[in-house]
N, C-alpha and C positions, 0 to 999 in steps of 0.2 A: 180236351176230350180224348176218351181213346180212340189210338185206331182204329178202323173198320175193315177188314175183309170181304171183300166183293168177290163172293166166287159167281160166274157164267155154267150155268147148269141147263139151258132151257134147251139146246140143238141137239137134233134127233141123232146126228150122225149119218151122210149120205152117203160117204165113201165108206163108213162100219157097215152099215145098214143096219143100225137096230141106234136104243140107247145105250148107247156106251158109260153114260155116266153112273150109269147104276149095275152094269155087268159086272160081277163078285170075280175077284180076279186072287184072293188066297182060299186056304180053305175054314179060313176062320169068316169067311162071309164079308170080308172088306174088300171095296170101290175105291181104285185109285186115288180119288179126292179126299179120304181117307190120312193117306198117309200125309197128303198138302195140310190137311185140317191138323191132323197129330205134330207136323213139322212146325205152322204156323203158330200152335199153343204155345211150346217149348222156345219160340224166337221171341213172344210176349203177346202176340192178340187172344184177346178175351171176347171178342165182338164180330159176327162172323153175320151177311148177308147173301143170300142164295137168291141166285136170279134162276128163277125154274120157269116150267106151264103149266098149265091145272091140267092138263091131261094127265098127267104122272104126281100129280101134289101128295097124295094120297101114302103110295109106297114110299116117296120119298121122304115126306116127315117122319114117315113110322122106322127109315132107317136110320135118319139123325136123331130123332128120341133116343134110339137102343143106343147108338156112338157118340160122339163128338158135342151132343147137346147136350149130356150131362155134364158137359165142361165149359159150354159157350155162351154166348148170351146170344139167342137165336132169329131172325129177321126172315123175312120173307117176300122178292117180290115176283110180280110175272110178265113175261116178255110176250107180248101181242101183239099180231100186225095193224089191230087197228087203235094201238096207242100211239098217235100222229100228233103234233099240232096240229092248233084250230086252224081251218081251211084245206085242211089235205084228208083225203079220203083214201081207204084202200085199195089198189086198185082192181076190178072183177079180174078174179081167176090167181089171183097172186098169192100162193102160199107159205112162200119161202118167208123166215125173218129179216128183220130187217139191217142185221149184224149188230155186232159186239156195240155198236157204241150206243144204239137203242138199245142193247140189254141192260147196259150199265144205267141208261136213262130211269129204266124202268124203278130204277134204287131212289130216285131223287127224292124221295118225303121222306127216308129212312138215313141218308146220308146224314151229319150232322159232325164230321169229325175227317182231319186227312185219312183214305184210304186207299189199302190194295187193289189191286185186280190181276185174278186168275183166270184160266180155265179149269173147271172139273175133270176134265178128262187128261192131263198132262201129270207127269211127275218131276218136280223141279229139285227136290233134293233142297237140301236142308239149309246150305250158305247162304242162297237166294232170300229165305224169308229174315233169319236174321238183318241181314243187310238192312234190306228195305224196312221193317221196321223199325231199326235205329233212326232208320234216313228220317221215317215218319213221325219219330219223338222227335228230331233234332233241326228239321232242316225246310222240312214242305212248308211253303205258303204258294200265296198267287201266282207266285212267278218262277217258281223253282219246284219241278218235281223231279224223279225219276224212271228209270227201267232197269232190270235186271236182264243184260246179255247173254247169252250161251253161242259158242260156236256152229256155223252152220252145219256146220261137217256131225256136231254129236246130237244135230236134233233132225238126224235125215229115218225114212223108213223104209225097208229093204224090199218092201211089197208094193211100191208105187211111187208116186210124188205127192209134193206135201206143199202147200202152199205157207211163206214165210214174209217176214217184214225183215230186208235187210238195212242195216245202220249204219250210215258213217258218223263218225265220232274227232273230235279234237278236243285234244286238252281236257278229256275226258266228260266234254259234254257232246251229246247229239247235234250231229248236222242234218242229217238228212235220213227219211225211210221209208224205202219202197216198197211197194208190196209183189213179191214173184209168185205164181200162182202155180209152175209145173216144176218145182224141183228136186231134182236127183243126183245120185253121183253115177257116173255113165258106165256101163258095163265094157267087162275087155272086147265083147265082140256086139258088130250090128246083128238086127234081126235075120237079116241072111248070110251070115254067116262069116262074114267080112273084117277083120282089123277096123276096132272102133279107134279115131287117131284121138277121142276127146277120153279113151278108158281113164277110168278114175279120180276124172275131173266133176268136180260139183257144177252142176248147169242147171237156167231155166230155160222150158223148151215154149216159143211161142204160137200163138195160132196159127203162123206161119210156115210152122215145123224148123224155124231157124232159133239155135241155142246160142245163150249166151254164158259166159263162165263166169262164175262164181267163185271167187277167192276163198279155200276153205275153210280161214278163222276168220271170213266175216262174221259179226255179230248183230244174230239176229231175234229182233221182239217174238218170246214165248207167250206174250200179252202176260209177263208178271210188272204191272207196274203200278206206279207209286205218285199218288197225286194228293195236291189241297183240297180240301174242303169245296173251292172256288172252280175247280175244274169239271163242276156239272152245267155250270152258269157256261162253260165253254161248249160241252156236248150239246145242249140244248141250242144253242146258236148253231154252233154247226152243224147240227141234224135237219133246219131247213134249208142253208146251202145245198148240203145231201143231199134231199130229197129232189130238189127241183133239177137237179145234174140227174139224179136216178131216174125220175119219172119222165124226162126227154129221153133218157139215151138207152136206157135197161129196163122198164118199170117191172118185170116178170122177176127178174133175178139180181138186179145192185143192189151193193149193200153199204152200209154206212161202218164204218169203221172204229174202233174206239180212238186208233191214233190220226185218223183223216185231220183234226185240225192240227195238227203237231205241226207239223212244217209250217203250216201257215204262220203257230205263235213265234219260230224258231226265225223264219224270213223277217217277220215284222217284229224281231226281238221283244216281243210283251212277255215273252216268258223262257228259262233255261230247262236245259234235262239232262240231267247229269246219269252217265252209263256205267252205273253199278255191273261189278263183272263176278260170272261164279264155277267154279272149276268143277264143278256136279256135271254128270252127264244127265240133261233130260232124255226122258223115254215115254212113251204113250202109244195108243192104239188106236191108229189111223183108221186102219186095217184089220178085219176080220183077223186076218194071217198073223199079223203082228202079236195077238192074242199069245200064243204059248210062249214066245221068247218073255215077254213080259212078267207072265205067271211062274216063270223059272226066277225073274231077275228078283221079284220080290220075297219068295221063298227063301233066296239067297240069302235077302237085307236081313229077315226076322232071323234066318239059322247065325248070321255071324252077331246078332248083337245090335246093330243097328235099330230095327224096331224090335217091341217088347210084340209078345205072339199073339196078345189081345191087347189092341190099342187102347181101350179105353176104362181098362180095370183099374 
């Protein structure tokens, strides 16, 4: 079968504060996801799933009609808090989602072939999708998928911290990845005014206000990755471990993760991940702020050539 494209579209964006996934960022009216969709065509997928929420269902089809869907073969699913296994219930007052690996969940009667996974809101540049598409014609089964890494250092934003999954690797497969929730690279001075001795060092900062440093070409999950067919049968399993760790310890705000079971396959070797690498610098909009360097970057892409100045003529 062919490949599938799983893009994550349904999260409001709390640190943007608005949707960002549909925020027109040229002035020909194209959404950063956009140019992932344009990029993803020309690497070979034909087969494109959108995990959205019906609150926005509405603008959103009418923007993939006008783009990217007179090219794709189009899927739809929706990420809802109270799409749980049987026995578990919402909990009152909870309205956050329930992260990336329930959204992917939400795709399970539509899966039917190895697939990607993106986010909407990121731009990974164009090696990345190659890649993993090859990987996806040639390589996914049970036990063998992928990731595409990016340096941490080029997937940092100058308007705050950004929360990353960083990855050790040997022998070019994944060992290990954490997830760090506050990280930046440290300015030359403290907030009073002080010689910062960590300036220009990538760190995460923890509840504790104690940082730890971060090696700047750690390589870390952009969430572009590359799975079998088989790898829902895993999400699904490990969304009730999940769940019963979240609903002890966080029920208001944990989240379930797409790569939470990863280490476990990686510890109990039931399964490899091999860490495709891409020399693209990602870029996205964390931040409000972030907004105009972005809208310069892409205007750049289409004036040099890179993209065509209507993607989907």
């Amino acid at each position: 079968m062919e490949p599938i494209l799983v893009i994550m579209a349904a999260g409001m964006g709390s640190r943007y504060g608005g949707n960002k996934q549909l925020d027109q960022i040229t002035e020909q009216g194209d959404i950063i996801m956009d140019f992932s969709l344009y990029d993803a065509w020309q690497a070979g997928f034909k087969r494109v799933c959108f995990i959205i929420k019906h609150d926005f269902e509405e603008v959103f089809r009418e923007h993939i009609e006008n783009g990217a869907g007179k090219k794709y073969e189009v899927y739809y699913a929706f990420q809802e808090g109270t799409d749980l296994p049987e026995g578990y219930t919402l909990p009152e007052g909870r309205t956050k989602p329930w992260g990336t690996g329930q959204a992917v969940l939400a795709a399970r009667d539509i899966i039917d072939a190895p697939f990607a996974v993106i986010n909407a809101d990121d731009y990974y540049g164009k090696e990345g999708f190659v890649k993993i598409y090859d990987f996806l014609m040639s390589k996914a089964d049970a036990s063998h998928n992928c990731m595409v890494g990016f340096e941490v250092e080029k997937t940092l934003s100058e308007n705050g911290t950004v929360s990353r999954g960083i990855c050790k690797a040997k022998d070019g497969l994944l060992t290990d990845i954490v997830e760090h929730l506050k990280i930046a690279k440290e300015p030359e001075l403290n907030e009073d005014g002080t010689p910062n001795p960590l300036a220009g060092k990538v760190t995460d900062t923890y509840d504790d206000g104690t940082k730890e440093i971060i090696p700047s070409d750690s390589p870390v999950s952009m969430n572009l990755w590359g799975f079998g067919t088989e790898y829902m049968e895993v999400l699904k399993a490990g969304f009730i471990v999940a769940l019963d760790r979240i609903l002890a310890e966080n029920p208001m705000k944990g989240e379930y993760y797409i790569q939470t079971p990863i280490n476990s396959q990686i510890a109990e070797g039931s399964a490899t991940y091999e860490v495709l690498t891409s020399s693209d610098k990602w870029f996205g909009v964390t931040y409000k702020e972030d907004k105009p360097e972005v809208v310069k970057k892409f205007a750049s892409l289409k004036a040099d050539g890179t993209y065509p100045e209507y993607l989907w003529q």
